[in-house]
NUVEXTI-623707 format. One record per residue (C-alpha): residue number from 1; chain; x, y, z. Coordinates in nm, 2 decimals. Example, Ala and Ser with C-alpha at 12.3 -4.5 7.8 and 13.67 -1.06 7.14 Angstrom:
BEGIN
<site i="1" ch="A" east="1.23" north="-0.45" up="0.78"/>
<site i="2" ch="A" east="1.37" north="-0.11" up="0.71"/>
***
This chain:
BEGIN
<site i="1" ch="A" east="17.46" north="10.27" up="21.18"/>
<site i="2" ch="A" east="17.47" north="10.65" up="21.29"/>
<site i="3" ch="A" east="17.43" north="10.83" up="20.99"/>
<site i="4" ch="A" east="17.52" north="11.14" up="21.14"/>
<site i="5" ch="A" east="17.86" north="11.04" up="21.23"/>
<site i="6" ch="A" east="17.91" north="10.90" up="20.86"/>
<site i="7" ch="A" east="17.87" north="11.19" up="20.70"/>
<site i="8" ch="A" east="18.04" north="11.41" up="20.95"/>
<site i="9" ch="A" east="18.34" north="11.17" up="20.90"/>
<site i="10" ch="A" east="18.29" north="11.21" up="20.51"/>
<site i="11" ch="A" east="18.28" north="11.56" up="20.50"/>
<site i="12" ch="A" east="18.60" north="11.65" up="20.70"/>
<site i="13" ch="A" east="18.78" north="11.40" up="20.46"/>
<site i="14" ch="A" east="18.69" north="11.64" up="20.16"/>
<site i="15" ch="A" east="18.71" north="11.98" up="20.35"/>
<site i="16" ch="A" east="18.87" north="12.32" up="20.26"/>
<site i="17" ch="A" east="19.08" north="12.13" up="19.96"/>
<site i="18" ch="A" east="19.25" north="11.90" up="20.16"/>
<site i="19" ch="A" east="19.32" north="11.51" up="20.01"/>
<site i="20" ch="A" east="19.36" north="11.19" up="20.12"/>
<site i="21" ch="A" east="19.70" north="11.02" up="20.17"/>
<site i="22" ch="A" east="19.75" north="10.67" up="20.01"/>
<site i="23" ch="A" east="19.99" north="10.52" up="20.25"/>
<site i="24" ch="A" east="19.82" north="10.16" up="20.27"/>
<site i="25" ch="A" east="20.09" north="9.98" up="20.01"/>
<site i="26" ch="A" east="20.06" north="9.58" up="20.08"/>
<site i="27" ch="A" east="20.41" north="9.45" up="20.19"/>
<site i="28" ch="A" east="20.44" north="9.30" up="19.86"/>
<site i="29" ch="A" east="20.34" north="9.62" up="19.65"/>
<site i="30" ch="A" east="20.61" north="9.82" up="19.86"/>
<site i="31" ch="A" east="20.86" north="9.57" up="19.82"/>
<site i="32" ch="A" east="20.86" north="9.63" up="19.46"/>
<site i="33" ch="A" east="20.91" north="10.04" up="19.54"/>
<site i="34" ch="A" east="21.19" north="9.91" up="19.75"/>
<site i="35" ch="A" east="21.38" north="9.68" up="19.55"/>
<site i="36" ch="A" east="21.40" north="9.94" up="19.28"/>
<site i="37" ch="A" east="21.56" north="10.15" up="19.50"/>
<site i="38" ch="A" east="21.77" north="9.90" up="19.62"/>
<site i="39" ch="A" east="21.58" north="9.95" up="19.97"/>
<site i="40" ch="A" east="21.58" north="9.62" up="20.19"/>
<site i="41" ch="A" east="21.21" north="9.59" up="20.24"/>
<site i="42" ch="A" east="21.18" north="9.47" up="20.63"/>
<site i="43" ch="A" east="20.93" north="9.58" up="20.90"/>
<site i="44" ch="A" east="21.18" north="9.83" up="21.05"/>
<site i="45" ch="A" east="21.26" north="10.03" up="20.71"/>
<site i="46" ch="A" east="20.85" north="9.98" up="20.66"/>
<site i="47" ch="A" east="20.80" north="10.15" up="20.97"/>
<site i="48" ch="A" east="21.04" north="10.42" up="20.94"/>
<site i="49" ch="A" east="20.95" north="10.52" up="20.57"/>
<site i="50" ch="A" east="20.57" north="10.56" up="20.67"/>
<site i="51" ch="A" east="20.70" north="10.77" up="20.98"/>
<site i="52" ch="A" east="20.88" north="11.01" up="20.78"/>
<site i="53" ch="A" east="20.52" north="11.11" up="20.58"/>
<site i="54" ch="A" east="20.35" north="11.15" up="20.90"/>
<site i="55" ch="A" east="20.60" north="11.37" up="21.10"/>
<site i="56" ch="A" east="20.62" north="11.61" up="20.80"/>
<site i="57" ch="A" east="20.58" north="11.93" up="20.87"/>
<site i="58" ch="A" east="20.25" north="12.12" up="20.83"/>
<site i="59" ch="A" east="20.12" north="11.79" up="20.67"/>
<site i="60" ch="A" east="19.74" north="11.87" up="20.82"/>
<site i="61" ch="A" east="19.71" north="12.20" up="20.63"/>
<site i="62" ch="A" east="19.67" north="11.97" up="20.28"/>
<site i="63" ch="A" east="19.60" north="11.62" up="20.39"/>
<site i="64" ch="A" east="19.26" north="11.53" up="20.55"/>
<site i="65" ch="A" east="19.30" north="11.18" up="20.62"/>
<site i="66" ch="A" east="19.58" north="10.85" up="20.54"/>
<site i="67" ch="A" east="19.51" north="10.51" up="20.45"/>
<site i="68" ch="A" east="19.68" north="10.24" up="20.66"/>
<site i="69" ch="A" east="19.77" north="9.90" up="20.61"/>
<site i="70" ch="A" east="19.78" north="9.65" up="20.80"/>
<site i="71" ch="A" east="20.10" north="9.62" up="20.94"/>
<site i="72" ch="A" east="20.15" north="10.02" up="21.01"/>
<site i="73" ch="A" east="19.80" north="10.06" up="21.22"/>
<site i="74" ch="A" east="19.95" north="9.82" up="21.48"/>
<site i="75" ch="A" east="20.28" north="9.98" up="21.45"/>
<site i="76" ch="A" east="20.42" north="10.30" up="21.65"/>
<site i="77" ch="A" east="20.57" north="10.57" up="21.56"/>
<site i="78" ch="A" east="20.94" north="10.65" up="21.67"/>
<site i="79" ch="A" east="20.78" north="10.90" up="21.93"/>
<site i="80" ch="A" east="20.59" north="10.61" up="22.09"/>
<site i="81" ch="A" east="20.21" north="10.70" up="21.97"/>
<site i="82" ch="A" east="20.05" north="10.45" up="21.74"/>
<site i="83" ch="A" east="20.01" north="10.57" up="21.38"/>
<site i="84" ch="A" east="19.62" north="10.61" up="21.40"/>
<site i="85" ch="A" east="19.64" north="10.83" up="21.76"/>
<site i="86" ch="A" east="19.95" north="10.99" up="21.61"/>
<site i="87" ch="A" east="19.72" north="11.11" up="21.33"/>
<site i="88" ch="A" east="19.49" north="11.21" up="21.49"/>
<site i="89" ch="A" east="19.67" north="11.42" up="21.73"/>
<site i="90" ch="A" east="19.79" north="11.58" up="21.43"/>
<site i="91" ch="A" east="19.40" north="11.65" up="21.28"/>
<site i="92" ch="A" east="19.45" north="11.39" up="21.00"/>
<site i="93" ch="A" east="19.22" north="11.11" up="21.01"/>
<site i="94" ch="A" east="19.33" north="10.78" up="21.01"/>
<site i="95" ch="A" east="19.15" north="10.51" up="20.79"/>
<site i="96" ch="A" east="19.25" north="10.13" up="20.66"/>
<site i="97" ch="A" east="19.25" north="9.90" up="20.36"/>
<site i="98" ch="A" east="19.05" north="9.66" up="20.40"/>
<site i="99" ch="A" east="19.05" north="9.45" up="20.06"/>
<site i="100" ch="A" east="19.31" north="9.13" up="20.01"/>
<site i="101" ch="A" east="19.37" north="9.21" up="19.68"/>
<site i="102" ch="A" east="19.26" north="9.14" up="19.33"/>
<site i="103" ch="A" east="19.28" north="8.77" up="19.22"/>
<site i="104" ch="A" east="19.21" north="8.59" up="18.88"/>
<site i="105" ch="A" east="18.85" north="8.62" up="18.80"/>
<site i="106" ch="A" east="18.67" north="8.23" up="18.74"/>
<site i="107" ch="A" east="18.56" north="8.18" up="18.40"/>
<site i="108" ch="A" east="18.68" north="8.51" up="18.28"/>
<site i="109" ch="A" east="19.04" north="8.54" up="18.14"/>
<site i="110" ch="A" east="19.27" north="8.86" up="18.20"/>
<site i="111" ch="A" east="18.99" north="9.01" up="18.46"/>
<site i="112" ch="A" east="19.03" north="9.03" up="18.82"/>
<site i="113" ch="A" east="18.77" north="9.03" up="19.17"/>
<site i="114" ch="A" east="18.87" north="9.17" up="19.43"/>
<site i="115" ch="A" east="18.84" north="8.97" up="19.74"/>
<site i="116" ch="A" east="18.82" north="8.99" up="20.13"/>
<site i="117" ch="A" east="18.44" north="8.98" up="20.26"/>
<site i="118" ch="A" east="18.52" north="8.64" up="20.48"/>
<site i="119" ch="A" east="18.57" north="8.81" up="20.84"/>
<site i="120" ch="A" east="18.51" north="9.17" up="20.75"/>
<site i="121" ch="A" east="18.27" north="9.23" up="21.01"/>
<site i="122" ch="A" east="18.49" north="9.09" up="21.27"/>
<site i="123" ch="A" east="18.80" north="9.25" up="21.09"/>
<site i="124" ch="A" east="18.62" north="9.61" up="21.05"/>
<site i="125" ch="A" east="18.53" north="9.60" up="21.45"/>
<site i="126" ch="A" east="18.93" north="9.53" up="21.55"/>
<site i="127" ch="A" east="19.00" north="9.81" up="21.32"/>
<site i="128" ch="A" east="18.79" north="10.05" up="21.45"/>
<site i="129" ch="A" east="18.91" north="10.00" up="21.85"/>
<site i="130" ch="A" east="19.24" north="10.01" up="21.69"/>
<site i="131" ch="A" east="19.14" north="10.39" up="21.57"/>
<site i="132" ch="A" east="19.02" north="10.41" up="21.23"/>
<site i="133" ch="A" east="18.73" north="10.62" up="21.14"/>
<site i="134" ch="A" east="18.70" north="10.51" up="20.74"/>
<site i="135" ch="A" east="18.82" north="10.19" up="20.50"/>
<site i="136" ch="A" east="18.93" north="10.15" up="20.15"/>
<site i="137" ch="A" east="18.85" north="9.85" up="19.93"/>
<site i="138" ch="A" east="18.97" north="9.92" up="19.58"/>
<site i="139" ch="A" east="18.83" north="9.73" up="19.27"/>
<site i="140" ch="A" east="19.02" north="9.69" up="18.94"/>
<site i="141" ch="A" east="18.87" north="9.73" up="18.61"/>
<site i="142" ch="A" east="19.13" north="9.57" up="18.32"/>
<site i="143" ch="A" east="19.01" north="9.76" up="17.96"/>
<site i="144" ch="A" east="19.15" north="9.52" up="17.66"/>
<site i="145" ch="A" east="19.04" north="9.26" up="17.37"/>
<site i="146" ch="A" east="18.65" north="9.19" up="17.47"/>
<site i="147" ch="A" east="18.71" north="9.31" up="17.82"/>
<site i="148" ch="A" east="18.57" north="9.43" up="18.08"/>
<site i="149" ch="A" east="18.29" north="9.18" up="18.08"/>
<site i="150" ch="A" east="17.96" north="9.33" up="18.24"/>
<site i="151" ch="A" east="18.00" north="9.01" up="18.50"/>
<site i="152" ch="A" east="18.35" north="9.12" up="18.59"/>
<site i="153" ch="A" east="18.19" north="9.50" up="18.66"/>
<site i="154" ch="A" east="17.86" north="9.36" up="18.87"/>
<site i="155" ch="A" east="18.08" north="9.11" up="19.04"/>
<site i="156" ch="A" east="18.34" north="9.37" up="19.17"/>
<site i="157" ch="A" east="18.02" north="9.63" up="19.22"/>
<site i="158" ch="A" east="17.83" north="9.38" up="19.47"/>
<site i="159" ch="A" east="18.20" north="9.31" up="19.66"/>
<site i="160" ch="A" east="18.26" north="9.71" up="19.70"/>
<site i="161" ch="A" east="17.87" north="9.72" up="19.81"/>
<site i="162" ch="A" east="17.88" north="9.46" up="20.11"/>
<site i="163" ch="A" east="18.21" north="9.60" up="20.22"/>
<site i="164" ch="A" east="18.03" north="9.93" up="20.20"/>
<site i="165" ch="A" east="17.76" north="9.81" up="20.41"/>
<site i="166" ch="A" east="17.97" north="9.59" up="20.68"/>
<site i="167" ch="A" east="18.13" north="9.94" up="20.70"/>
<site i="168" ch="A" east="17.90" north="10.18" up="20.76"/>
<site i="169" ch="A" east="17.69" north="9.91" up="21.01"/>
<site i="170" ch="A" east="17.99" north="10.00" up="21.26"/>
<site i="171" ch="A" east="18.05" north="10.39" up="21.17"/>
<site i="172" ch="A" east="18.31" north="10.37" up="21.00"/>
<site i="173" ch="A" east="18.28" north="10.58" up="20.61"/>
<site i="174" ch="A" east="18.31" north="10.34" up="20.29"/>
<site i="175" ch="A" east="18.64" north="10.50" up="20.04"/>
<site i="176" ch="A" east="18.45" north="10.34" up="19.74"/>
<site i="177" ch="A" east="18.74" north="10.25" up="19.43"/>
<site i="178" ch="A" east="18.62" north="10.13" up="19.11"/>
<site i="179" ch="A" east="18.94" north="10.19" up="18.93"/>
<site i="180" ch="A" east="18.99" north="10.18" up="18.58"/>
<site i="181" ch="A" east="19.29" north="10.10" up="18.48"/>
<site i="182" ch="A" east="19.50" north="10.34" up="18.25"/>
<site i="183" ch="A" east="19.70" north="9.98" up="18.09"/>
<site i="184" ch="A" east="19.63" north="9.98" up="17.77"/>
<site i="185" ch="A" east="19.60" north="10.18" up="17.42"/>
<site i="186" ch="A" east="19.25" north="10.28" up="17.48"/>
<site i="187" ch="A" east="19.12" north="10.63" up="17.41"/>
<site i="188" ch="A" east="19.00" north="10.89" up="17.59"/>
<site i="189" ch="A" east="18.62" north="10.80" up="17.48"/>
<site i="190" ch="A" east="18.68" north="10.40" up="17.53"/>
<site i="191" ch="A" east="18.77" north="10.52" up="17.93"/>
<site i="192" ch="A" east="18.47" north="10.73" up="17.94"/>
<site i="193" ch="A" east="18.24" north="10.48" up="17.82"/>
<site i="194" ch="A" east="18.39" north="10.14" up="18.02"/>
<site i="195" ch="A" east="18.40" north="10.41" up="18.37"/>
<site i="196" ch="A" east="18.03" north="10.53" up="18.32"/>
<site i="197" ch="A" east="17.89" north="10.16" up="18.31"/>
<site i="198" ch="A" east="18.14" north="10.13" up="18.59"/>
<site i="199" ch="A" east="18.03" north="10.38" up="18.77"/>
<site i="200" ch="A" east="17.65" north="10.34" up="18.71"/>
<site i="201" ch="A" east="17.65" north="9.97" up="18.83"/>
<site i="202" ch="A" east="17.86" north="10.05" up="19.13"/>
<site i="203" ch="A" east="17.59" north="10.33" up="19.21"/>
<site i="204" ch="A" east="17.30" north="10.05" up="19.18"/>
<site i="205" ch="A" east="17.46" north="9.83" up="19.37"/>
<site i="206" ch="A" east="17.54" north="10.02" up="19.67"/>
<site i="207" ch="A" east="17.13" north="10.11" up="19.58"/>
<site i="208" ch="A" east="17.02" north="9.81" up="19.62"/>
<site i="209" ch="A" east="17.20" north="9.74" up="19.95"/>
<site i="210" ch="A" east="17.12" north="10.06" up="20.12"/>
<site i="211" ch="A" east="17.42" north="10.17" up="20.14"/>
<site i="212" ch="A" east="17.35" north="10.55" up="20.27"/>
<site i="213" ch="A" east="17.54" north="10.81" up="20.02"/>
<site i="214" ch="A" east="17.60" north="11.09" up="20.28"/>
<site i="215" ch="A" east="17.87" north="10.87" up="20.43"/>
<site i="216" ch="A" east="18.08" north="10.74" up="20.17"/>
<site i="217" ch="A" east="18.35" north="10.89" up="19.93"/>
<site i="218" ch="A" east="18.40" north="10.77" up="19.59"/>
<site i="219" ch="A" east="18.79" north="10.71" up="19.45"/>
<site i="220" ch="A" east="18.74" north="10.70" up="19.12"/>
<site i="221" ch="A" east="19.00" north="10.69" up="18.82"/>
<site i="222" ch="A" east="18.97" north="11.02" up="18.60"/>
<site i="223" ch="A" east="18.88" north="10.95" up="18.27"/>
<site i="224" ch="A" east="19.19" north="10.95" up="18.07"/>
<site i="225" ch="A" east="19.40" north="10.80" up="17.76"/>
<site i="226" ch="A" east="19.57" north="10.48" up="17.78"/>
<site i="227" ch="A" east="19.89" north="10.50" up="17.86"/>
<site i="228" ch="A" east="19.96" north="10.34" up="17.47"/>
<site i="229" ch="A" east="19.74" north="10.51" up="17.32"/>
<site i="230" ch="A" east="19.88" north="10.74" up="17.00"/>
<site i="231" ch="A" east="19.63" north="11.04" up="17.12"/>
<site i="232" ch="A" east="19.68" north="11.16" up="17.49"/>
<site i="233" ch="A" east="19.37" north="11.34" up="17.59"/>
<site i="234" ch="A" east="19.42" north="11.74" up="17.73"/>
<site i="235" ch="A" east="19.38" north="11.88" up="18.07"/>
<site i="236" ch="A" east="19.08" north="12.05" up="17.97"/>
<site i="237" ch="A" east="18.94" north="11.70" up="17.78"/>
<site i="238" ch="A" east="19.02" north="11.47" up="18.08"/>
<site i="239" ch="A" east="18.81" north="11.76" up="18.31"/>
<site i="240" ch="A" east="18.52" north="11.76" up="18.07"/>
<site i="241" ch="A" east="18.51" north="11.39" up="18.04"/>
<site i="242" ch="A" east="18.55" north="11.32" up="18.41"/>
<site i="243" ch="A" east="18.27" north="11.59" up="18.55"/>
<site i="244" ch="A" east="18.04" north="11.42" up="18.26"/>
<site i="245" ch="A" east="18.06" north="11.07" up="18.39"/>
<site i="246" ch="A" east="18.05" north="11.17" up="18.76"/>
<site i="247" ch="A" east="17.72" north="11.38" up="18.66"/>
<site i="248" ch="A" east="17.59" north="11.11" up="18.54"/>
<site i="249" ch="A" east="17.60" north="10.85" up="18.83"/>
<site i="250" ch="A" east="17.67" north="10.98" up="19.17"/>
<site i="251" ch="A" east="17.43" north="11.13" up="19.38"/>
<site i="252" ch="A" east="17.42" north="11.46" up="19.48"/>
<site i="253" ch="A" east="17.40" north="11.32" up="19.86"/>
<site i="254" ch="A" east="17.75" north="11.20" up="19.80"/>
<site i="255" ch="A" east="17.99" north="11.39" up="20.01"/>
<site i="256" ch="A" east="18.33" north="11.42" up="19.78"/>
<site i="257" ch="A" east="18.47" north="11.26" up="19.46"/>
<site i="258" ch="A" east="18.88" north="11.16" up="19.61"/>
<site i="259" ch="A" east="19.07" north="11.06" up="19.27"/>
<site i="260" ch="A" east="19.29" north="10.85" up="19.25"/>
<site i="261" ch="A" east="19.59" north="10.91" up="19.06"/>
<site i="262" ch="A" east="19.62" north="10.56" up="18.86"/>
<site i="263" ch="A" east="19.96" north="10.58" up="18.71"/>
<site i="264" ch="A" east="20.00" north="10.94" up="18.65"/>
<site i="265" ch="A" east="20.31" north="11.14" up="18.68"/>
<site i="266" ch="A" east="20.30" north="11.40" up="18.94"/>
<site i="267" ch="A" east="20.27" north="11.69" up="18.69"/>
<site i="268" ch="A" east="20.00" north="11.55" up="18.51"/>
<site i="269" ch="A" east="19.78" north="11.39" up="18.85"/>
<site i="270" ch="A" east="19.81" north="11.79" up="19.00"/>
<site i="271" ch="A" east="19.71" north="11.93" up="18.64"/>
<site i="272" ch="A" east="19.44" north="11.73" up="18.55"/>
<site i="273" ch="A" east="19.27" north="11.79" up="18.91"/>
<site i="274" ch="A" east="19.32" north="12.17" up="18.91"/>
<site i="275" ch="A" east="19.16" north="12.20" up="18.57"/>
<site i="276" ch="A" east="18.87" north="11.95" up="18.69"/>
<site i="277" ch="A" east="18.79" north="12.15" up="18.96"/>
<site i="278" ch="A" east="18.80" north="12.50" up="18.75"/>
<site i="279" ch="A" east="18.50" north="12.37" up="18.58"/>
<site i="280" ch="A" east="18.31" north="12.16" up="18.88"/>
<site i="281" ch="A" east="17.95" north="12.30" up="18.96"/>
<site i="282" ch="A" east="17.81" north="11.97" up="19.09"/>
<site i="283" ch="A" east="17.73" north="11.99" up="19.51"/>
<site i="284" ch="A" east="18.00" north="11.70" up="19.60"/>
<site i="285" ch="A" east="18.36" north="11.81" up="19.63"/>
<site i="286" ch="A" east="18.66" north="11.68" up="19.40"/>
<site i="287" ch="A" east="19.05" north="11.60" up="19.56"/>
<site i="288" ch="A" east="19.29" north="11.33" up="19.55"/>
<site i="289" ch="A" east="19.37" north="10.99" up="19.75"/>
<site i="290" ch="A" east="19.71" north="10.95" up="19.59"/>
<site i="291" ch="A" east="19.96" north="10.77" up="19.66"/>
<site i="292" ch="A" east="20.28" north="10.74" up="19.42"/>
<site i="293" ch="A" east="20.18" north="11.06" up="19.30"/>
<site i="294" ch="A" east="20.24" north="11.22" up="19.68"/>
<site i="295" ch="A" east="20.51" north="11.02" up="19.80"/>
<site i="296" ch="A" east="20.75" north="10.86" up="19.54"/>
<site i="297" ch="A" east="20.98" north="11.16" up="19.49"/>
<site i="298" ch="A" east="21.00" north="11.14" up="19.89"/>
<site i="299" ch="A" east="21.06" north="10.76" up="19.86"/>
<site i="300" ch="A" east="21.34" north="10.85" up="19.61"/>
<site i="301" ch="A" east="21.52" north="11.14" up="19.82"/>
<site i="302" ch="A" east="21.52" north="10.90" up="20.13"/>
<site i="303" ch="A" east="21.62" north="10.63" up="19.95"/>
<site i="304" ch="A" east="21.65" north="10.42" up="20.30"/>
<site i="305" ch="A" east="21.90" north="10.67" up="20.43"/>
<site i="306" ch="A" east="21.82" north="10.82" up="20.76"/>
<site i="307" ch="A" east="21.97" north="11.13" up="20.69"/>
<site i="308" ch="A" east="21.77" north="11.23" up="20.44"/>
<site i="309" ch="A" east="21.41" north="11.21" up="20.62"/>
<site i="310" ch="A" east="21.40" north="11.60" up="20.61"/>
<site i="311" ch="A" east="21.46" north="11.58" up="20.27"/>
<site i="312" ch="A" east="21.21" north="11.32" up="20.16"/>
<site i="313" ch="A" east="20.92" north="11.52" up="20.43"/>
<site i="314" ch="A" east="21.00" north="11.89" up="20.26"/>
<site i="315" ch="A" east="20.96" north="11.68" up="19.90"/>
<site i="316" ch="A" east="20.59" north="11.55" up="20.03"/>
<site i="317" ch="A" east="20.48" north="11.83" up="20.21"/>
<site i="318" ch="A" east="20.59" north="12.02" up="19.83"/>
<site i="319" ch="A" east="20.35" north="11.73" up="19.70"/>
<site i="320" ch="A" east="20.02" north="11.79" up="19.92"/>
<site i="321" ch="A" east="20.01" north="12.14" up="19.87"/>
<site i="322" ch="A" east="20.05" north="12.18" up="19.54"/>
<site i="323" ch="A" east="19.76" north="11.94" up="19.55"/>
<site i="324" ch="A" east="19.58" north="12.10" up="19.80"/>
<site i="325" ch="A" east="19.61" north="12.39" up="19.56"/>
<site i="326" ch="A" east="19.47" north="12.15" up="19.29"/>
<site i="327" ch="A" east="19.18" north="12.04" up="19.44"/>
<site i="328" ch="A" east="19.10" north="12.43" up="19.49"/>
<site i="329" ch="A" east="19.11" north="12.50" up="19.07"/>
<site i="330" ch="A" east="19.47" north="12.73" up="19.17"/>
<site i="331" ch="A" east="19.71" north="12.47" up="19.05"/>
<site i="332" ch="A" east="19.94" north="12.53" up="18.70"/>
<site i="333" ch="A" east="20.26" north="12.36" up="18.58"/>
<site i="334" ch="A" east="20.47" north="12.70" up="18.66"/>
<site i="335" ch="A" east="20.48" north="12.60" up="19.03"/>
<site i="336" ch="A" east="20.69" north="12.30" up="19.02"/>
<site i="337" ch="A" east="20.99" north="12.51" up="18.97"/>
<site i="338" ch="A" east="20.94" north="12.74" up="19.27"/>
***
């Protein structure tokens, strides 16, 4: 583990206001994007979807880094390069999901653990001569009846730890994801209090095995209403809520808080950062690893028609800078409509 090399990695992904790209859908999650669209979900439309975000234009002045799956970081591009040197050639860094997914959880109804620790270390060292320089392993939090259970939370906390670990033992940085999910008619306090246990046993189990802060990011969920919930927080009560529960738990070595954008329409995932980041003093940055809050609208526009890649790249490249100007605290709702 070269310590220095983590945390230059981490710091790039969370400099000058730039995010982190989310393009790392499993086939089966994309498919589902797809079929609403009435998109035929094959390798080739895969492949030329996820080339359209990568080509567009001026991309590295807002994005930082993309998540890959699988599939696209052995994939080229249409102009020959593979997607990771492609990126990189562009000044974006290229990272990987890593995970398999969240499965049933024993003895616990209605909660999940995420899995994939058997081959990691092998799988992380393929990656990385394949070109990534960072992973993602996300881990899902379900708020209901009874639930989460503390077991669920410590079982999912140890997972993200040893992934964190088999990570950073080869150089590559740790994207960290104990997402809670916005399911539910939960309130804004409920979120706060279920993500700070979250968050704190997370923290102490990346503690406990050594898992060095300086080279990892955190993707957490903002803390936020459920989506059925009769009350739906403010901007400015989702910003003090969120900065309180990050205060409370990460270390100040930690190089930059990446949210993630959970559900939220694109409106409210650009608002809600901008106003957390009007009132951030702490030493670790706060941006975004979004996904459907970058790229459905250029989904939509493309809509599997060739002729309409420009279209769907102007709609992203609209989407990661009013981000970009998010994660600076210079974001408001006015400048959707110019």
């Amino acid at each position: 583990m070269n310590i220095k090399i983590l945390n230059e990695i981490a710091v790039q992904m969370v400099a000058d206001s730039k995010g982190i790209l989310a393009m790392d859908e499993s086939n089966g999650t994309i498919k589902k994007r797809f079929d609403a669209l009435k998109i035929e979900s094959n390798e080739d439309n895969r492949r030329i979807y996820r080339d359209m975000l990568v080509t567009t234009d001026s991309l590295s002045n807002y994005i930082s880094g993309a998540i890959l799956f699988d599939e696209t970081i052995n994939q080229k591009t249409i102009s020959g390069d593979t997607f990771p040197a492609f990126l990189e050639n562009t000044g974006i860094i290229p990272g990987i999901k890593v995970d398999t997914g969240a499965k049933p959880f024993s003895c616990h109804k209605n909660e999940k653990i995420t899995e994939g620790l058997d081959n990691l270390p092998e799988r992380m060292e393929k990656y990385k001569t394949l070109g990534a320089k960072f992973a993602k392993w996300r881990a899902v939090i379900t708020p209901g009846d009874n639930i989460p259970t503390k077991a669920c939370m410590i079982a999912n906390a140890h997972a993200l730890a040893r992934y964190a670990s088999i990570c950073q033992e080869v150089d590559i940085v740790p994207i960290v994801e104990p997402e809670i999910l916005m399911n539910g008619s939960h309130d804004i306090n409920k979120c706060f209090e279920i993500t700070n246990e979250a968050q704190s046993i997370t923290f102490e189990a990346l503690d406990k095995l050594d898992v060095n802060f300086s080279g990892i990011i955190l993707k957490p969920n903002m803390v936020i209403s459920g989506t059925d919930c009769e009350k739906q927080a403010s901007a400015e009560e989702i910003a003090e809520l969120t900065i309180k529960c990050l205060a409370n738990n990460v270390p100040n070595e930690v190089p930059g808080i990446a949210f993630l954008s959970g559900g939220q329409s694109d409106e409210d995932a650009s608002n809600n950062l901008s106003h957390i980041n009007q009132i951030n003093t702490n030493p670790w940055k706060t941006t975004f690893s979004y996904g459907r809050a970058l790229q459905l609208e250029a989904m939509k526009k493309w809509n599997g028609n060739n002729n309409n890649i420009a279209l769907g790249r102007s709609i992203l490249n609209k989407r990661a800078k009013l981000n970009s100007l998010a994660a600076a605290g210079k974001y408001n709702l006015e400048m959707e409509n110019s």
